[in-house]
C-alpha positions as CSV (number, residue, x, y, z in Angstrom):
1,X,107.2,140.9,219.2
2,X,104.7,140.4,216.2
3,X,106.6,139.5,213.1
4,X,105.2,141.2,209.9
5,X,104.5,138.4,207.2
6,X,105.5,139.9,203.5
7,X,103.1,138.2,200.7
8,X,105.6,137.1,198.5
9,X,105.3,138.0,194.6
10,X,105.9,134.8,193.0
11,X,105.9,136.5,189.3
12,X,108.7,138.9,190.4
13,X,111.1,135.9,191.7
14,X,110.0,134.1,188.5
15,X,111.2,137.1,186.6
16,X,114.6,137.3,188.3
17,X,115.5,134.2,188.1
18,X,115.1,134.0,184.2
19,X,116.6,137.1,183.8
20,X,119.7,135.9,186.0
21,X,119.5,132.6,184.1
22,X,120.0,134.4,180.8
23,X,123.0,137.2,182.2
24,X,124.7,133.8,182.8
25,X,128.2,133.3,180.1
26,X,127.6,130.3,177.6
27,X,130.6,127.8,179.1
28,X,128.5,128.1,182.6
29,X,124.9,127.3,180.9
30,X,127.0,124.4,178.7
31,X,129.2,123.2,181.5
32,X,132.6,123.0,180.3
33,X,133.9,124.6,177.1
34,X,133.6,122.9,174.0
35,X,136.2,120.6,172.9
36,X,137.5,120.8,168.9
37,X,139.0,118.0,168.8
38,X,136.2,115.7,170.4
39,X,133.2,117.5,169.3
40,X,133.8,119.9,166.3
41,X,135.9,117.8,164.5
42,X,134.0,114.8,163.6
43,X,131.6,116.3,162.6
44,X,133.7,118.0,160.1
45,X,135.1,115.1,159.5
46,X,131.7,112.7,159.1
47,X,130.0,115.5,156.9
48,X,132.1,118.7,155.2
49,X,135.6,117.3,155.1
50,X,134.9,115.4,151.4
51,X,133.8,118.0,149.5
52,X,135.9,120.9,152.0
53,X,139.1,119.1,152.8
54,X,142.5,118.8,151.3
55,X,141.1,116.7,147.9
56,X,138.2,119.3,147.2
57,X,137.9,122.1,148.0
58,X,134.2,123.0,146.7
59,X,133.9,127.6,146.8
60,X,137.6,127.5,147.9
61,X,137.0,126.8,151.0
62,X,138.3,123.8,153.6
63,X,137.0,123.1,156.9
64,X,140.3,121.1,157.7
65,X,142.3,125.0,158.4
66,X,141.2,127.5,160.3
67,X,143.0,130.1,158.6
68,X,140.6,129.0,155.8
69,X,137.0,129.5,157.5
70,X,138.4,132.6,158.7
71,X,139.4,133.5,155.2
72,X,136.1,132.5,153.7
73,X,135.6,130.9,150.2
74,X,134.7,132.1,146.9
75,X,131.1,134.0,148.4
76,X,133.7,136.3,149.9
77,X,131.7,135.3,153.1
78,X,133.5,134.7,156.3
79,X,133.2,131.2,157.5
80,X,133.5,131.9,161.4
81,X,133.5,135.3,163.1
82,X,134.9,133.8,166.6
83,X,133.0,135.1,169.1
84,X,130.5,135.8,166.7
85,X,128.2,133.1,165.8
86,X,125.7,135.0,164.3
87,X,128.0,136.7,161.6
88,X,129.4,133.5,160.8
89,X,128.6,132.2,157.5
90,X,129.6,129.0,158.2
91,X,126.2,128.6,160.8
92,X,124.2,130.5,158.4
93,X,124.6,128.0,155.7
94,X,124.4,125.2,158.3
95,X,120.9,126.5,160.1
96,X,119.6,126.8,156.3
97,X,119.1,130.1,156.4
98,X,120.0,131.5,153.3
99,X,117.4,130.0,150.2
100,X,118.6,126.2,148.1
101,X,122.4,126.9,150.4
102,X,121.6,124.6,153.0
103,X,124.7,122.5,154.1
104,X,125.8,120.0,153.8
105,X,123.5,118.9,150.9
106,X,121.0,116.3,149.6
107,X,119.5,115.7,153.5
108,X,122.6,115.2,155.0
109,X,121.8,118.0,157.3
110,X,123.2,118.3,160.6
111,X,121.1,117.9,163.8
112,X,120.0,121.1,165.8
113,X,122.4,119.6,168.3
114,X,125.5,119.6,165.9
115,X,124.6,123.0,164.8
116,X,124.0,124.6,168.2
117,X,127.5,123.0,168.9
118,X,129.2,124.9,166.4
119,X,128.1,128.1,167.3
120,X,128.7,127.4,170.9
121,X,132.4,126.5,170.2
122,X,132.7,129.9,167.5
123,X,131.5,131.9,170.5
124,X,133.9,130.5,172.8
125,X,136.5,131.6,170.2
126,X,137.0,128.6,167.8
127,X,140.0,127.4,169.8
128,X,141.6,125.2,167.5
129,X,144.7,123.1,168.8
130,X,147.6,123.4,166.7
131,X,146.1,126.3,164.4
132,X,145.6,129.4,166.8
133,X,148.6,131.4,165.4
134,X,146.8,131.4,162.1
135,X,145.1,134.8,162.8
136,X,143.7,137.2,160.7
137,X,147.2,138.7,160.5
138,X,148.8,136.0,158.7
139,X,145.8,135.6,156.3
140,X,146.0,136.4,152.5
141,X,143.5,135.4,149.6
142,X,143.8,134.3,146.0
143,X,140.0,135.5,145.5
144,X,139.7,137.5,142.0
145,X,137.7,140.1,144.2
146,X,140.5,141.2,147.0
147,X,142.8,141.7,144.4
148,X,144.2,145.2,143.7
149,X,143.0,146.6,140.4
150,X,146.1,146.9,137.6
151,X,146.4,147.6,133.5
152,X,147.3,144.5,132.2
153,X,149.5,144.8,129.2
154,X,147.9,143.9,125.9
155,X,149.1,140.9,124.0
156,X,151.0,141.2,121.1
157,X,150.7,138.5,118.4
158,X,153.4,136.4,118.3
159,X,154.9,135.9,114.8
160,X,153.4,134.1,112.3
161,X,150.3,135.3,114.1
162,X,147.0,137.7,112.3
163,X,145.6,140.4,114.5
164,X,142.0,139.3,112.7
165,X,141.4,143.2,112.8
166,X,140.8,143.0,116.3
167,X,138.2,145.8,117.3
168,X,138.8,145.9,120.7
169,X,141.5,145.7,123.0
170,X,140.0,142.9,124.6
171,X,139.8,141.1,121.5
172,X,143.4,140.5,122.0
173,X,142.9,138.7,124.9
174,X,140.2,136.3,123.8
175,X,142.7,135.4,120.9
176,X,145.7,134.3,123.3
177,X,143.3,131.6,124.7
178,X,141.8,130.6,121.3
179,X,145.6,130.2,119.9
180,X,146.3,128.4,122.9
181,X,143.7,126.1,122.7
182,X,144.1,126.1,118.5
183,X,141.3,127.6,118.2
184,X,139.9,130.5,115.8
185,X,137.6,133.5,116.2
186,X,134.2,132.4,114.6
187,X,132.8,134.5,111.7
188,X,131.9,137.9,112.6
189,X,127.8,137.8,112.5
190,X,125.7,140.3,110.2
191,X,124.1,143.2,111.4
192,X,120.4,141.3,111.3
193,X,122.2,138.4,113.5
194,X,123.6,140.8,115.6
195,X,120.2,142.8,116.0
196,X,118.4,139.7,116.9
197,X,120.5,139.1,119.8
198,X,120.4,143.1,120.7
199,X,116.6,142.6,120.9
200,X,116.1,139.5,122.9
201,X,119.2,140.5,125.6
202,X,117.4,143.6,126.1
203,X,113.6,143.3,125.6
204,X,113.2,139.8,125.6
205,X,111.7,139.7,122.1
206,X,112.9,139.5,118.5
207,X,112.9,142.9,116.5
208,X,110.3,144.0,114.4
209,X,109.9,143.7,110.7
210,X,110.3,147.7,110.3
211,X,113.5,147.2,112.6
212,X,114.5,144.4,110.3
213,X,114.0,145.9,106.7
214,X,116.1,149.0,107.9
215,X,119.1,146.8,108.5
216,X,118.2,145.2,105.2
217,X,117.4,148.0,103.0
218,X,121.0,149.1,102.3
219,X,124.2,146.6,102.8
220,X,126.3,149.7,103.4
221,X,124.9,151.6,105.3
222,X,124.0,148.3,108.0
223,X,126.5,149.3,110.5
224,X,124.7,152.8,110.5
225,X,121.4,151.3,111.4
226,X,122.3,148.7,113.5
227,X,124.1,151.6,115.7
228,X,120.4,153.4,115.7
229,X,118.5,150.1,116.8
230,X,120.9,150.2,119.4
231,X,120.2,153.7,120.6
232,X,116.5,152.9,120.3
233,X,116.0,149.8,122.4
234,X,118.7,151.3,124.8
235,X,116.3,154.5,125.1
236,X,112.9,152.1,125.3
């Protein structure tokens, strides 16, 4: 019997193997899964852990608790997504990714290594001996922003105390801090002070002499006309 020979298309095996190669899960690529405590950890330790640990806590944040990356910091960022490597901050700011964020700082950058390490163990699920019952569930934050809006009461001065014909209620507010702090409101600026500072917050340059001599021309009426330069530069 006369056996058939099949060329064989090398670029087709080629293809399937990569394309097996790749459909492959991480922990069988990487061997065995990664270890926090023998891999993750120092490197905490050896490069976040002084300026992210329980002394400082630079943006809030620590990278000794989990409940803490998962949490975020003050960026209102999360850390680490588990699972999710590439929606964790944490490997964003790591991989330098985001412009003058880069950490940790002043070229004490981890190696591709490290970092690749990191995301490997966030997409294994950042197991974490000792701290995997701190789940999203049992989170909460102190951030200003994931606070529920209220109407804080306004002060009251205390006896003994002047109101300074406060013009606003958040006048009153300012003043508890200055008092506490013995501390006074300064003068209350003229209306060509005032103007100057209208001009360069919101055209960048100083007003005019025209703008100037209509503020000047009549003391009494300076409140009038500084209302109108307001109007106008807000309109320009």
């Amino acid at each position: 019997m006369n056996v058939r020979k099949v060329p064989i298309d090398h670029e087709f095996v080629r293809q399937i193997t990569l394309l097996i190669w790749w459909s492959l899960p991480v922990a069988t690529l990487h061997g065995a899964p990664v270890d926090f405590q023998s891999q993750i950890q120092p490197i905490f330790a050896a490069h976040c852990i002084s300026c992210h640990g329980p002394d400082e806590q630079n943006s809030s944040l620590r990278l000794d608790d989990r409940s803490s990356l998962l949490r975020g910091g003050d960026l209102g960022e999360i850390a680490i997504a588990p699972h999710k490597p590439e929606k964790s901050f944490l490997v964003r700011l790591l991989r330098g990714d985001i412009p003058d964020m880069r950490m940790p700082p002043d070229g004490d950058e981890l190696s591709r290594e490290q970092i690749e390490l990191i995301s490997r163990w966030i997409a294994e699920g950042a197991h974490w001996p000792g701290q995997m019952d701190k789940t999203a569930d049992t989170l909460s934050s102190d951030h200003w922003s994931l606070q529920p809006l209220t109407r804080p009461k306004i002060p009251e001065p205390t006896p003994g105390q002047q109101d300074h014909n406060l013009a606003n209620p958040i006048d009153a507010f300012v003043q508890r801090k200055l008092l506490q702090s013995d501390l006074a409101f300064s003068p209350p600026a003229d209306a060509i002070t005032l103007a100057r500072r209208l001009s360069l917050v919101l055209t960048g340059l100083p007003p005019n002499q025209q703008q100037i001599r209509a503020l000047s021309a009549d003391k009494s009426q300076a409140t009038i006309a500084y209302q109108r330069l307001v109007d106008q530069l807000l309109a320009s």
